[in-house]
C-alpha positions, -999 to +999 in steps of 0.1 A: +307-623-718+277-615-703+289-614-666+314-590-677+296-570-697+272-565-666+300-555-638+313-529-664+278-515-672+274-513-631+306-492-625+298-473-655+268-463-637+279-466-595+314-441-611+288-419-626+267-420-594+296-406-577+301-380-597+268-366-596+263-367-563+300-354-554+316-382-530+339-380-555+356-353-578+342-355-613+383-349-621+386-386-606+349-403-615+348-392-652+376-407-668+367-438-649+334-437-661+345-435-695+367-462-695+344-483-681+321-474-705+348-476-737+347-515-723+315-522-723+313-509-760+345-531-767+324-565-753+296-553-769+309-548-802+327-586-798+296-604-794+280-585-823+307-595-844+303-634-832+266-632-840+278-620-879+264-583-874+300-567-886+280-531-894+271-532-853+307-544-844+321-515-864+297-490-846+300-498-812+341-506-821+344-471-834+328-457-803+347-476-777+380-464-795+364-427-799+357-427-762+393-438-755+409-411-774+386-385-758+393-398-725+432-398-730+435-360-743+408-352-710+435-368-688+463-357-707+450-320-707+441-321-667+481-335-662+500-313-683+480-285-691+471-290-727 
């Protein structure tokens, strides 16, 4: 879990990297960045919950799911116009 929690932490950060510097559109990089990022909250919160710290597996649950949702209705809105 570890190894995977590491490469999605490091294109959370290389997909931010090239957004800020503008090799890439932020309309491509962000939504990839947030997904990577919902993912590493997702791992996160899984080996919270197999150390038995369910309040911490909520939290970082909650936030991977929030950041899916607002990732979804970003892309949704940039496609159709919402």
């Amino acid at each position: 879990m570890k190894n995977l929690k590491l490469f999605f932490s490091a294109l959370t950060v290389a997909f931010a990297i090239l957004g800020l510097t503008r090799a890439l559109s932020t309309d491509i990089t962000l939504p990839i960045t947030f997904v990577c990022l919902a993912i590493t909250m997702f791992i996160t919160a899984k080996e919270y919950s197999s150390k038995q710290e369910k309040s911490n597996a909520i939290y970082f649950g909650l936030l991977g799911t929030f950041l899916l949702i607002v990732t979804a209705y970003n892309v949704a809105s940039m496609i159709w116009g919402i």
